[in-house]
Each structure stands twice: as structure tokens, then as C-alpha cells.
C-alpha positions in Angstrom: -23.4 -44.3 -88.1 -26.9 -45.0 -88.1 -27.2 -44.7 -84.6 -25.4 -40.9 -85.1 -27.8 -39.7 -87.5 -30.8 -41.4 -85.9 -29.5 -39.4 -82.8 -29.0 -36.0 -84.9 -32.4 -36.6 -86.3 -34.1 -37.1 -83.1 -32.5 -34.1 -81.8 -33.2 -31.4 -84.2 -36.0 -33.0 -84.2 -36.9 -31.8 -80.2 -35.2 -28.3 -81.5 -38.0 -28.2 -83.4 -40.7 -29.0 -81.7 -39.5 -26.5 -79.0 -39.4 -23.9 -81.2 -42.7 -24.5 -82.7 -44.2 -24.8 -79.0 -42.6 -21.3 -78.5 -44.2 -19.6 -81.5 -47.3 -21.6 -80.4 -47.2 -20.5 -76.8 -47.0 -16.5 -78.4 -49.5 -17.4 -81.0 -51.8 -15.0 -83.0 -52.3 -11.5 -81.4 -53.4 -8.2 -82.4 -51.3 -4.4 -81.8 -53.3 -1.6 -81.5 -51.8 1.2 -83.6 -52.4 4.4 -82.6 -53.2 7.5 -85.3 -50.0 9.5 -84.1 -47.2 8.7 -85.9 -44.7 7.9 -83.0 -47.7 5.1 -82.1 -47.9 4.0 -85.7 -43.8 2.9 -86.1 -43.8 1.4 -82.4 -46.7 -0.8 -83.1 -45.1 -1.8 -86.6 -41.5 -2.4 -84.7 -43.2 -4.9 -82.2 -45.4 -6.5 -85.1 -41.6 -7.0 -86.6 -40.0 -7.7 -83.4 -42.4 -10.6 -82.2 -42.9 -12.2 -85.5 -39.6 -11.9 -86.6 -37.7 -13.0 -83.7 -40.5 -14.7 -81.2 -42.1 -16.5 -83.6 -45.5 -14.9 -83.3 -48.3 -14.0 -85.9 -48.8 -10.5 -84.8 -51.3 -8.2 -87.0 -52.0 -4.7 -86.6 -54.9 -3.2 -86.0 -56.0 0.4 -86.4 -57.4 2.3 -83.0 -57.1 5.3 -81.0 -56.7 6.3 -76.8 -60.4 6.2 -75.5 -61.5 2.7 -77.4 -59.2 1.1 -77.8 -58.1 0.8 -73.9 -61.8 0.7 -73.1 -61.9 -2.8 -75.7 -59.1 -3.8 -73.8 -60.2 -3.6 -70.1 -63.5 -4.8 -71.1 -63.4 -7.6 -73.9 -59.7 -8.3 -74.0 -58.8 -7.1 -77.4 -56.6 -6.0 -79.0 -53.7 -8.1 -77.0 -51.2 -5.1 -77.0 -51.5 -1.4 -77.0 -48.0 -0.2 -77.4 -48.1 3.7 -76.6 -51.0 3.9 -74.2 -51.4 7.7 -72.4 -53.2 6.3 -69.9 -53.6 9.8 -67.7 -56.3 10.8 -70.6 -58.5 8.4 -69.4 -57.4 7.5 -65.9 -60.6 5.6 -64.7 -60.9 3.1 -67.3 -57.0 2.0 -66.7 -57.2 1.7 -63.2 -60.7 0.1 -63.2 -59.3 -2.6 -65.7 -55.9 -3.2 -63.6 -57.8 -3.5 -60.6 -59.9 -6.1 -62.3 -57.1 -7.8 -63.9 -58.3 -7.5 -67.6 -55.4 -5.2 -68.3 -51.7 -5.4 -67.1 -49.2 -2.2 -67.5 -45.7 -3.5 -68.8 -42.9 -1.0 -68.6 -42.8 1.9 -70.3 -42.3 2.8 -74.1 -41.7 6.7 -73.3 -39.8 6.1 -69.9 -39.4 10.5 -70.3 -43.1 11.0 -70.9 -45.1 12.8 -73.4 -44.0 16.3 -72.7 -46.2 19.4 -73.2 -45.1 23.0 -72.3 -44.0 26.3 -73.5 -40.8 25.7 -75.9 -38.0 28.7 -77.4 -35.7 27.4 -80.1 -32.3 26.1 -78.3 -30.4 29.2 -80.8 -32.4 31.7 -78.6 -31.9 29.4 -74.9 -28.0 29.3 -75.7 -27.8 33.3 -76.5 -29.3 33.9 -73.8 -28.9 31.7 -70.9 -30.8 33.9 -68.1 -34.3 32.6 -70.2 -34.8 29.1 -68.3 -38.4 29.9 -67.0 -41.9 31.3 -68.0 -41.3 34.2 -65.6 -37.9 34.7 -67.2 -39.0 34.7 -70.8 -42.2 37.1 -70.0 -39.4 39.6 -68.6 -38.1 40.2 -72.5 -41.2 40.3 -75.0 -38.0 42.3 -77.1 -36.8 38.4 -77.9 -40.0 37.4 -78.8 -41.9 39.7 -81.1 -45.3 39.9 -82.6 -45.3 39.4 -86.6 -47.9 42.3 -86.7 -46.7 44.3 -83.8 -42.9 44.0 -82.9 -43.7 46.6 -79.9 -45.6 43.6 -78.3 -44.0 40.0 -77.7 -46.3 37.1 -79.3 -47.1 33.5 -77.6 -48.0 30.9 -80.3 -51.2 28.9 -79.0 -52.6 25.3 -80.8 -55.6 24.9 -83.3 -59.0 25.4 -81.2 -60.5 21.9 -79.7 -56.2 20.4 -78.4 -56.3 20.0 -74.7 -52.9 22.1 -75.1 -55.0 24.8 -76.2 -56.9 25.2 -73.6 -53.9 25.3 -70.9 -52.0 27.6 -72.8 -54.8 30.1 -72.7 -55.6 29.8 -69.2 -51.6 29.9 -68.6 -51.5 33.5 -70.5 -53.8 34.6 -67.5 -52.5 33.0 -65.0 -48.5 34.4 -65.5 -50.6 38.2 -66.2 -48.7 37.6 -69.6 -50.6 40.4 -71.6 -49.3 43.0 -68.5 -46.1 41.6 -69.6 -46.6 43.1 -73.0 -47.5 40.0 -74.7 -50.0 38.4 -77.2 -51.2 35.5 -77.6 -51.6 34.0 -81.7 -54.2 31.8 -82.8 -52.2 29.3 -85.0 -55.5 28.1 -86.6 -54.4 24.7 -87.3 -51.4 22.0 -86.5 -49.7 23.2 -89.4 -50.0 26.8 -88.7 -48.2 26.2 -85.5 -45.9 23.7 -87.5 -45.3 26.5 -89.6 -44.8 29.6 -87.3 -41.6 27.3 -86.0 -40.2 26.0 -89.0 -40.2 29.9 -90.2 -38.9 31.3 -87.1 -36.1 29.0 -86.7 -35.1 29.0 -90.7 -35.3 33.1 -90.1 -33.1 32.3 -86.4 -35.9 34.6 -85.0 -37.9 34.5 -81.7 -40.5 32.1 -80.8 -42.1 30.4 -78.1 -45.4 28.8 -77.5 -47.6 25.6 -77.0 -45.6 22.4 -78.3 -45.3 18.6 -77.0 -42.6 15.4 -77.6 -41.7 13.7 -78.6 -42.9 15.0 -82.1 -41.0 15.0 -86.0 -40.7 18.6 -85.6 -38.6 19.0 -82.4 -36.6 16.2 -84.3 -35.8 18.4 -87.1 -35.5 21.7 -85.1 -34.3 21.7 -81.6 -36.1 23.3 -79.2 -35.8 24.2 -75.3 -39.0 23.6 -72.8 -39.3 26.6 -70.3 -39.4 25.7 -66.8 -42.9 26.6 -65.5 -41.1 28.3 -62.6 -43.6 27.7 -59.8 -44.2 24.3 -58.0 -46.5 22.0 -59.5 -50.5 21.9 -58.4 -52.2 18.6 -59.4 -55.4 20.3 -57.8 -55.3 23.5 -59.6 -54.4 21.7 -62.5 -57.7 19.8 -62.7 -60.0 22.6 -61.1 -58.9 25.4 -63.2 -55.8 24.9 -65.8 -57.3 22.7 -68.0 -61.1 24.5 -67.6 -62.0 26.8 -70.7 -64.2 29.2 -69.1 -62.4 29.2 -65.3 -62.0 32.9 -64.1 -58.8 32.7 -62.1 -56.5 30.2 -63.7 -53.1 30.1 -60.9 -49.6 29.7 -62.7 -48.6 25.9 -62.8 -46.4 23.6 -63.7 -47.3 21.4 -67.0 -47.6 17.4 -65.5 -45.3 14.6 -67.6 -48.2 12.7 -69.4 -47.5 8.8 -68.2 -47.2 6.6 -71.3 -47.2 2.8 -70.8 -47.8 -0.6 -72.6 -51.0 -2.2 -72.1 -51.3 -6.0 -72.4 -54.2 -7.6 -72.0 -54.4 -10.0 -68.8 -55.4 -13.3 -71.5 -52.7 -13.1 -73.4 -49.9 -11.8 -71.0 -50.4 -15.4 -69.6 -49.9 -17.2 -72.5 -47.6 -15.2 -74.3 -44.4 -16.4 -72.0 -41.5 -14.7 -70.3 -39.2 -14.4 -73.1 -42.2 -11.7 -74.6 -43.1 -10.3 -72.0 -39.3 -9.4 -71.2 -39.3 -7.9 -74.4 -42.3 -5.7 -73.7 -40.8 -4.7 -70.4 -37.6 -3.4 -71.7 -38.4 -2.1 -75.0 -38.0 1.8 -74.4 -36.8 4.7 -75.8 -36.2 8.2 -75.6 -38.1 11.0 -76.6 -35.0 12.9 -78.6 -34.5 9.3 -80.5 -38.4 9.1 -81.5 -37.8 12.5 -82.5 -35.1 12.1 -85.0 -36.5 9.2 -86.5 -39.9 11.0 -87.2 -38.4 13.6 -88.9 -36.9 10.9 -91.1 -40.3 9.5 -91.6 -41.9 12.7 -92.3 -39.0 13.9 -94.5 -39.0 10.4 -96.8 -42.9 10.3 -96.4 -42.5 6.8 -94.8 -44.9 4.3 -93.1 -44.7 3.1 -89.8 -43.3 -0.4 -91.1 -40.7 1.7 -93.4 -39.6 3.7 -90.2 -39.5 0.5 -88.0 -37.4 -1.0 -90.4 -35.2 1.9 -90.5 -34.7 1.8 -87.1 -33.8 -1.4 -86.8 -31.0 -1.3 -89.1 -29.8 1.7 -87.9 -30.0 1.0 -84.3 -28.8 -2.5 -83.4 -27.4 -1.1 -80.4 -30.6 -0.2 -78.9 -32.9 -2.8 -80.1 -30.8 -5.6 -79.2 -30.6 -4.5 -75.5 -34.6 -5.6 -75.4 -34.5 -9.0 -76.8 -32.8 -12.6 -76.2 -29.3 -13.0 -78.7 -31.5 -15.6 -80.1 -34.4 -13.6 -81.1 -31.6 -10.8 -82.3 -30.1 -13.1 -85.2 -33.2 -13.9 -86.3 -34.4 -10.2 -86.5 -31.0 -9.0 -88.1 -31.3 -11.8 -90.9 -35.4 -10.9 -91.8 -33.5 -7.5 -92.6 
């Protein structure tokens, strides 16, 4: 007997020292939360995720696009960036990759960030012929000016987005005032918030500037147009996305690439049972969606919304982690 429980001793004994050598090997580490709010619950679900299950002692810390990678690829910190859109600042990702500071792990957003002209999914299903920006320019009747219904009416972004820009160089390019259409200064994110949420309570037409995966599109479906035309990196940069160019061509909107970023120091000690979970840990845009709206519409946090998630997603989340690391996330519940 003595011999069994000296042996049962000794063994739970190893258990545990391997399980503290695998929270040791994860360690202390730092998430950079972004200050967009499908950034804020997915660096709040990996905070729960790796403490919870891994046995790390992640903290958050607040950052934004442009520093935040630029810490990372320089100084190593902060350890994770969970929604990085690295095509805003191209350079500094590839410079850090190609120096091995940074590595990219999978992708969060395997659909991308989506930007584009969107029409409520009421007005695509009535009339099925509307798939393109050519197509939709063909009917300003469907889409009518609150000030002028002779004219058809474009909703633009606040002055300063990127989106902004685009969409006003876009309106030239398609000739869409020889089309019989205007184009509305919103004046802020919730005037263009606004135009929709009226629109589609009022199942009238609207189309304009929008992006995903967003709490809005969560709580009212809407359709992106096809651009129509072929895509044109070049033109893209030269003249699309330049204020004052004269002769804006039409173009196809590129899929922003979003990725994780882990820094190089702590990719190597976190070990592979993270760093699978960092790989595989993905979702799509329509799911982010819906769970913003709930957010938005029970004013929660990105820890109440991760939370949320996780108990009403186990079939998602547990594709991403070991069966292990599951049971212990579904009892901190």
C-alpha cells in the first residue's frame, strides 16, 4: 500500500511539474488590443483562451495599426497582435519578417476586411439584375436622393477615412453624376451609420461606402456590389486612393489582408500547442458581425463579448485548441 500511494504521489507529482513547465514555457505575455471593436473581443478571447486553457499570464495592452506593429518589428513588444492589417503599413511588416523580429501566424479574418459599395440584401433580392457598380448606376430610380428623388444619391464616409477618399475618386471614375447621381457627405461614422439603419427600417434604397466585418452589417444585411471591371493594383495606388488625382480609372476594391503577428522571442518560447492555437483560431466575417451587434446592442466589453462567444460557440472554439485546453476553458465558464 505504501508503495501504491508513494507511486500515485510521485506520479501526479510529474503531472504536475509538467503542467507547470507548460504554463512556464508560455509564460507572461502581452496582446495588443486594437481600438476597433472586432480587435478589442479577439484580443480578450486569446487573453481568455491562453490563460484559461494554456496556462499563460496574458495581459492586454491598449495599441493601434501603425505603433503598435512598428514596437513589434523593432523592440519585440507586445508578444501578440491579434488583428494586424498589415497592407496599411506594408513596409514595416515585411521589413520585420524579413528580419525575423516578427512572424505572421495564420489568419484571424481568413475573408479579409472588406470595403466596397454595399445595397441592402431586401433591394439585391428584388432585383437580381443589380450585382455590379455599372448595374446599379443604370437605375438611380432604386436609389433616390433624400433632397432630390429625380437624382439617385451615393452615401460617402466622414472626411479624413481612406474609404472616403476611394469612394470619391470611384464617383469619377464610373462618370456616376452622368449617371444621374449624387454623392452625400455623411459628415460622420454615425451619419453614415444612420443613413442605413433608416433606410433599411423604411425598406428604402441605399448604397454607399461601408466595410466588414462591422456590428452594423451584423444587424442589417447588406450585399457588396461587384466592382465590375478587373482589378488594377497600379491604378489603385497611382490614382484611386489619391485625393486630388484628375483621372481616377474604375477599379476593383482590394481584400485588405488581416493576420496575427507574433513576435519572433516569444513565438520560440511559447511552444507548439500555442502556437497551433494561434494558427487555427479564425473566423468569419458574417460570425464577427453578429456578435458585434450583440456587443453593441448590450453595450458590452470585449471580455463580455469573448465570453459570450465562448459559451455560445463551443463548436467553433474548440476546433482551435487541444481537448485538454477545451475542458479547462469550458469549466473557467
Amino acid at each position: 500500500m505504501k508503495k501504491l500511494l508513494a507511486s500515485t504521489c510521485m506520479m501526479f507529482g510529474l503531472l504536475g511539474v509538467a503542467s507547470y513547465a507548460n504554463a512556464a514555457d508560455c509564460g507572461s505575455l502581452t496582446i495588443a488590443s486594437m481600438n476597433w471593436q472586432s480587435a478589442e473581443v479577439l484580443s480578450n478571447l486569446d487573453k481568455i483562451i491562453l490563460n484559461e486553457g494554456y496556462g499563460c499570464q496574458a495581459e492586454i495592452t491598449v495599441g493601434d495599426t501603425v505603433p503598435t506593429i512598428t514596437s513589434m518589428a523593432e523592440k519585440g513588444q507586445p508578444d501578440i497582435a491579434p488583428e494586424a492589417w498589415v497592407d496599411l503599413i506594408p513596409d514595416v511588416v515585411k521589413k520585420g519578417t524579413d528580419e525575423g523580429r516578427i512572424v505572421k501566424v495564420g489568419s484571424p479574418l481568413p475573408e479579409g476586411g472588406i470595403q466596397g459599395w454595399w445595397i441592402p440584401k431586401y433591394l439585391a433580392d428584388a432585383h437580381p439584375d443589380v450585382k455590379t457598380i455599372p448595374d446599379m448606376l443604370k437605375h438611380p430610380e432604386l436609389f433616390p436622393d433624400p433632397e432630390d428623388s429625380s437624382k439617385g444619391a451615393i452615401y460617402n464616409g466622414p472626411q479624413g477615412w481612406g474609404g472616403t477618399v476611394v469612394t470619391s475618386q470611384l464617383f469619377k471614375a464610373f462618370e456616376a453624376e452622368k449617371a444621374g447621381f449624387k454623392l452625400v457627405d455623411t459628415g460622420s461614422a454615425a451619419g453614415l451609420d444612420g443613413s442605413i439603419a433608416k433606410a433599411y427600417e423604411r425598406k428604402q434604397g441605399w448604397v454607399g461606402y461601408y466595410w466588414a466585418p462591422t456590428a452594423l452589417l451584423g444587424k442589417y444585411e447588406m450585399v457588396k456590389l461587384e466592382a465590375g471591371v478587373p482589378a488594377n493594383a497600379a491604378e489603385w495606388k497611382r490614382c484611386n486612393t489619391v485625393a486630388d488625382c484628375p483621372d481616377p480609372k474604375p477599379n476593383a476594391w482590394p481584400v485588405d489582408t488581416i493576420v496575427t503577428l507574433v513576435a519572433k522571442p516569444f513565438s520560440e518560447k511559447a511552444g507548439p500547442d500555442v502556437m497551433s492555437y494561434l494558427e487555427k483560431r479564425s473566423w468569419s466575417n458574417d460570425t464577427v458581425n453578429k456578435l458585434m451587434a450583440w456587443m453593441t446592442d448590450n453595450q458590452a466589453s470585449g471580455e463580455d463579448g469573448a465570453k459570450h462567444f465562448l459559451k455560445e460557440n463551443k463548436d467553433i472554439w474548440t476546433k482551435w485548441v487541444s481537448e485538454d485546453a477545451a475542458k479547462k476553458i469550458e469549466a473557467s465558464l
